[in-house]
Residue frames relative to the residue before (quaternion, step in Angstrom):
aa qw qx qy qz dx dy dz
X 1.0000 0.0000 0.0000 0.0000 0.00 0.00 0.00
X 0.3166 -0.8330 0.4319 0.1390 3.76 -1.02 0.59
X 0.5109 -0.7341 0.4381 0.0902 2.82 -0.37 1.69
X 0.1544 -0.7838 0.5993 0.0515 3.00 -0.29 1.91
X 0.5491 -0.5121 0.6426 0.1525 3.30 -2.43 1.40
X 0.1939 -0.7211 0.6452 -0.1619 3.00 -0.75 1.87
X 0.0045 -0.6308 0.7745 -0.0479 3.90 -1.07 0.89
X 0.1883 -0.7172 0.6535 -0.1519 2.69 -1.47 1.65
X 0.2350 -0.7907 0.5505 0.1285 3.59 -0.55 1.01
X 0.5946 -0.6129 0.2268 0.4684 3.37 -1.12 1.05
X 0.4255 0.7458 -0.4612 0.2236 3.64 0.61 -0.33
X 0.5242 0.6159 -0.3766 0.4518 3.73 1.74 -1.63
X 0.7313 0.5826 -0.2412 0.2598 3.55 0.53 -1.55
X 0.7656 0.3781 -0.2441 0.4596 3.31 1.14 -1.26
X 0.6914 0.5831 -0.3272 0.2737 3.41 1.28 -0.28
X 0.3040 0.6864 -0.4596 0.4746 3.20 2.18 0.68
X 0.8512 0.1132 -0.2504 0.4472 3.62 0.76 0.47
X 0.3913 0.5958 -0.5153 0.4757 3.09 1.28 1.27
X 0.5223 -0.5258 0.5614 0.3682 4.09 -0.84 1.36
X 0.7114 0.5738 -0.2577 0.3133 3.68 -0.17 -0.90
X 0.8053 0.2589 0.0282 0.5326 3.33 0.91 -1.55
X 0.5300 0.5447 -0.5540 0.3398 3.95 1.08 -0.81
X 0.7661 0.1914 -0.5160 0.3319 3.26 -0.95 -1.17
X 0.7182 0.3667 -0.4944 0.3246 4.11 -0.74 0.09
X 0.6709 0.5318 -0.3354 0.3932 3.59 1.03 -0.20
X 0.6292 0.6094 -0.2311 0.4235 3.05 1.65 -0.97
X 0.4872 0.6700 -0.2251 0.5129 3.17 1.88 -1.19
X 0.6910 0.4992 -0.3450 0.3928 3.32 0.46 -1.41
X 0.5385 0.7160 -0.2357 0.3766 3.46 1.04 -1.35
X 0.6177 0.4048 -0.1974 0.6447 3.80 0.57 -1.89
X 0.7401 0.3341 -0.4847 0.3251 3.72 -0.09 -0.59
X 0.6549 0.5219 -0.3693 0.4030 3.60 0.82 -0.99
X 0.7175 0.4062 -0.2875 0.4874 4.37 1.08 -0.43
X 0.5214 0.4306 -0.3812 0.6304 3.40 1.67 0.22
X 0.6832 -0.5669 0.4307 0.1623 3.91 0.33 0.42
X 0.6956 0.4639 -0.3888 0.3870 3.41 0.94 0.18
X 0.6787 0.1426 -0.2417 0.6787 3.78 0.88 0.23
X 0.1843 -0.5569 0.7830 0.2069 3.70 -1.74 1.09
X 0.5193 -0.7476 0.4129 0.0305 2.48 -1.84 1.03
X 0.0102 -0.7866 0.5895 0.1833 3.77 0.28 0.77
X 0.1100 0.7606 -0.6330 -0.0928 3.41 -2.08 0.67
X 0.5252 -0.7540 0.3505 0.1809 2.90 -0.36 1.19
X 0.4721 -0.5821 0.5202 0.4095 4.03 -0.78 0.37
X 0.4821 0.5008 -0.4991 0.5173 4.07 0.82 0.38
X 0.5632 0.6920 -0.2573 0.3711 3.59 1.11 -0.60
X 0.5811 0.6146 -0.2863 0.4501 2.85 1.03 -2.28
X 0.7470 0.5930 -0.2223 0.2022 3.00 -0.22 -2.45
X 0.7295 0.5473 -0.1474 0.3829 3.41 0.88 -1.64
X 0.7084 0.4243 -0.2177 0.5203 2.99 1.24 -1.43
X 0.4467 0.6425 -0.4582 0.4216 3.91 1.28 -0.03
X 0.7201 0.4187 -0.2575 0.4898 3.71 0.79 -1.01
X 0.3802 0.8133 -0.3145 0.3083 3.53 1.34 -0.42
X 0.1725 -0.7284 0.5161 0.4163 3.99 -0.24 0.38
X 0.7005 -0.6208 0.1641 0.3114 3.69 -1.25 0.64
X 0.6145 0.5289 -0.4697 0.3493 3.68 0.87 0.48
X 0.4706 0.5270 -0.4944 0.5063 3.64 1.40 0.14
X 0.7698 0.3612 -0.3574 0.3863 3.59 0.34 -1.18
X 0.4198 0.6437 -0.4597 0.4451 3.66 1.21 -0.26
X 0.6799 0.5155 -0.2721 0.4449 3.95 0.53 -0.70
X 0.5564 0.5194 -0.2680 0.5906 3.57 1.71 -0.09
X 0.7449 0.3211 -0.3312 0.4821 3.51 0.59 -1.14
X 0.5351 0.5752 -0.4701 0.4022 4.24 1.11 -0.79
X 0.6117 0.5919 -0.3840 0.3579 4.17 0.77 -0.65
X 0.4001 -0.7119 0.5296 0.2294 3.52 -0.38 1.30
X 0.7453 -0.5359 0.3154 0.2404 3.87 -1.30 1.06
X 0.6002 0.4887 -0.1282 0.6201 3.00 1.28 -1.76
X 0.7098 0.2126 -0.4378 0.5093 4.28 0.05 0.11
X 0.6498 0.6655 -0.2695 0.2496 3.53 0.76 0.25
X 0.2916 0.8713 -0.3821 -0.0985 3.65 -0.40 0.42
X 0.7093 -0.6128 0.2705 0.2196 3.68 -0.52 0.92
X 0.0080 -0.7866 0.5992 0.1490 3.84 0.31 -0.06
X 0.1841 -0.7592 0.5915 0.1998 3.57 0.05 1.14
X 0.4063 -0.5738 0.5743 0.4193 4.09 -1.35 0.55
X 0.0460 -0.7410 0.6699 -0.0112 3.33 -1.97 0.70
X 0.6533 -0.5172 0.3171 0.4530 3.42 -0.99 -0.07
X 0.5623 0.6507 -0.2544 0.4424 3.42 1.58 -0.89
X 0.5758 0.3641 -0.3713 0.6309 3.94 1.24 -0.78
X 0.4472 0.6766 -0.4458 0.3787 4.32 0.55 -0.73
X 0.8244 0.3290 -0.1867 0.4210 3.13 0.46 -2.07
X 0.5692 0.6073 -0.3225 0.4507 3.54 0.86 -0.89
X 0.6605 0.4414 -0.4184 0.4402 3.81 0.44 -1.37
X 0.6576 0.6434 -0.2764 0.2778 3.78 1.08 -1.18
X 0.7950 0.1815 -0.1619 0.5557 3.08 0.99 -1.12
X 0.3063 0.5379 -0.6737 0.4037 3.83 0.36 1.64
X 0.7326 0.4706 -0.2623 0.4160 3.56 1.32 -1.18
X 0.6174 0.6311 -0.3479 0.3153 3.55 1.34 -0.31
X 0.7556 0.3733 -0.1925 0.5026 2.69 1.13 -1.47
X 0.6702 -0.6264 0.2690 0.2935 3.90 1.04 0.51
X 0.3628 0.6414 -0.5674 0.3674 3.26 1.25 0.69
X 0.8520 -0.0636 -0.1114 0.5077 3.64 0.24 -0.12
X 0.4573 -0.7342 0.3621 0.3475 3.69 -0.81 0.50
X 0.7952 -0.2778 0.1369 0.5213 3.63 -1.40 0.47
X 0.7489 0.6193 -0.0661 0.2264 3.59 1.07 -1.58
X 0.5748 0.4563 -0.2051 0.6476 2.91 2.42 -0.04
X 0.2593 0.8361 -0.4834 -0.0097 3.26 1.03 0.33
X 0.7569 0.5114 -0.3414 0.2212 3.90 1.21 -0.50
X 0.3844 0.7131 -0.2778 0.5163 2.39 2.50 -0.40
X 0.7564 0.3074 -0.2543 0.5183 3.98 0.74 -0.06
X 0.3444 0.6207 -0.4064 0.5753 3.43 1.63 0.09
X 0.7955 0.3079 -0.1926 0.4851 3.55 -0.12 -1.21
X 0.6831 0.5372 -0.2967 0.3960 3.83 0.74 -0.18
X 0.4592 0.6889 -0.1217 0.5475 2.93 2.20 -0.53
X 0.7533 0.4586 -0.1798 0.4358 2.95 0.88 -1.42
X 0.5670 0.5941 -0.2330 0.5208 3.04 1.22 -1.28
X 0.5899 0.4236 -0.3647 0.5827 4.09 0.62 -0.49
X 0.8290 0.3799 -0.2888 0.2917 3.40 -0.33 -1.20
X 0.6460 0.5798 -0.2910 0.4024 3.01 1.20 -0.55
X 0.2336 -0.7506 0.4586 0.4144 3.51 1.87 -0.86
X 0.0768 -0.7818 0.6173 -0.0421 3.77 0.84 1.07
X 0.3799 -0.4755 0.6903 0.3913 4.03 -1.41 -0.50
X 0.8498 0.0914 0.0546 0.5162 3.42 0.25 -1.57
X 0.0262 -0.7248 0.6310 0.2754 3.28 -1.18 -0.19
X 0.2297 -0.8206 0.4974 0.1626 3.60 -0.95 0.91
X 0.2769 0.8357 -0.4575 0.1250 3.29 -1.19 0.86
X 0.5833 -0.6429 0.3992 0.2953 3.56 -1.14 1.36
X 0.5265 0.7635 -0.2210 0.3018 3.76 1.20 -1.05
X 0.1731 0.8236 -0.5391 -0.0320 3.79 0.52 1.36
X 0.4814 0.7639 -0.3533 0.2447 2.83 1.18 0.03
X 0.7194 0.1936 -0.0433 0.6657 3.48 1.36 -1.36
X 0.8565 0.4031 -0.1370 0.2917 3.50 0.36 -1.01
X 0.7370 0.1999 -0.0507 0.6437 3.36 0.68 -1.22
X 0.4519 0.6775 -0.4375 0.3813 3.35 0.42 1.38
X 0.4763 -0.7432 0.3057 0.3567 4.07 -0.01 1.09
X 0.7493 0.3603 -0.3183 0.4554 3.46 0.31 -0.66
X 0.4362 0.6105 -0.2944 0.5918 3.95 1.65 -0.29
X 0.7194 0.4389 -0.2192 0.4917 3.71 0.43 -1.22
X 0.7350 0.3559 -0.2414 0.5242 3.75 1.13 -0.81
X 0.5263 0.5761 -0.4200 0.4634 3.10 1.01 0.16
X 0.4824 0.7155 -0.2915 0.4128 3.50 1.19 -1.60
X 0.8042 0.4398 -0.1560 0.3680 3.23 0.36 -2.18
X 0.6459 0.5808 -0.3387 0.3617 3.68 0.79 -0.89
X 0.6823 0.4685 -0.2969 0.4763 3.23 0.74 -1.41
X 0.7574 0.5066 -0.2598 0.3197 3.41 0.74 -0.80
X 0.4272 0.5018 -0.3514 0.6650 3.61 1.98 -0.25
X 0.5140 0.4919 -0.4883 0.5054 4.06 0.55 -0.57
X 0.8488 0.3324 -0.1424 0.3856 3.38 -0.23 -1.48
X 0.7248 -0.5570 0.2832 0.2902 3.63 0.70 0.12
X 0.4426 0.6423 -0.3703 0.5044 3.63 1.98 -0.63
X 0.4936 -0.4725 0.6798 0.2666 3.55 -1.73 -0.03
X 0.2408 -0.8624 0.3526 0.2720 3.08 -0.75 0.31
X 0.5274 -0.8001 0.2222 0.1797 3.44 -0.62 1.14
X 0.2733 -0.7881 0.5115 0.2063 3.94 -0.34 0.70
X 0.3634 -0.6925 0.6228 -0.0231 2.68 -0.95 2.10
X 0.2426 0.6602 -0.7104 0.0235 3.53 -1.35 0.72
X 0.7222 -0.1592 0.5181 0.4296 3.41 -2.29 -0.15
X 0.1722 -0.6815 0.5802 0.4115 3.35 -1.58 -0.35
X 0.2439 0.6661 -0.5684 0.4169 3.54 1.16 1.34
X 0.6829 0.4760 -0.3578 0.4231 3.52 0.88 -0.56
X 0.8785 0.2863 -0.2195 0.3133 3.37 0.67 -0.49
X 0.5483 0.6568 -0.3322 0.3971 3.11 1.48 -0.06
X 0.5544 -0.6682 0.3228 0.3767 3.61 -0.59 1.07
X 0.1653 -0.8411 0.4095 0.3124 3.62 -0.75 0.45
């Protein structure tokens, strides 16, 4: 079976200690050190998870190397992050929130995972996501919770 490439915004991490959100983040977590999703994180990640207090960013350093991959920044996640905000899927003020949705594209994620109904895992936001990204040449990427995908 192929181990689907999973990008996780920082939101997955912090919501290992959020009553609401652990047990499906935490889940998400066992699934990603048991081998069924590699992880992508994106340097929008890094940053965030720098300001982070130290048991979220601790859930980054516990992820073994080998389940792990990097979304290095480029000019290609730049252009992409740019033209989610042009064409009005999110405003100027969400810019990491279209950073990390970027990433997720450029990289050619399966999923992207994320606590964020506000900007991200949100339907008319998600169809937005997908258009610009058929415009620009990406597939388009399926945004869920990481309640949806984690086994139950």
């Amino acid at each position: 079976m192929k181990r689907l490439r999973v990008y996780a915004d920082t939101s997955v991490f912090g919501g290992c200690f959020d009553p609401e959100f652990e047990a499906a983040s935490t889940a998400f977590f066992r699934e990603v050190a048991a081998g069924r999703f590699k992880l992508l994180v994106g340097e929008m990640t890094g940053r965030e998870l720098g300001g982070a207090p130290e048991n979220v960013r601790k859930v980054l350093r516990e992820i073994a190397p080998e389940k792990l991959e990097a979304v290095a920044p480029c000019e290609e996640i730049a252009r992409l992050r740019d033209a989610y905000i042009a064409a009005g899927v999110l405003g100027a003020g969400s810019l990491a929130d279209a950073e990390h949705v970027a990433a997720a594209s450029v990289a050619e994620a399966d999923i992207l995972v994320s606590w964020n109904f506000k900007h991200i895992v949100h339907f008319d936001k998600i169809a937005g996501f997908q258009a610009v990204n058929l415009v620009h040449g990406y597939k388009p990427l399926r945004i869920y919770s990481p309640r949806e995908v984690v086994e139950a």
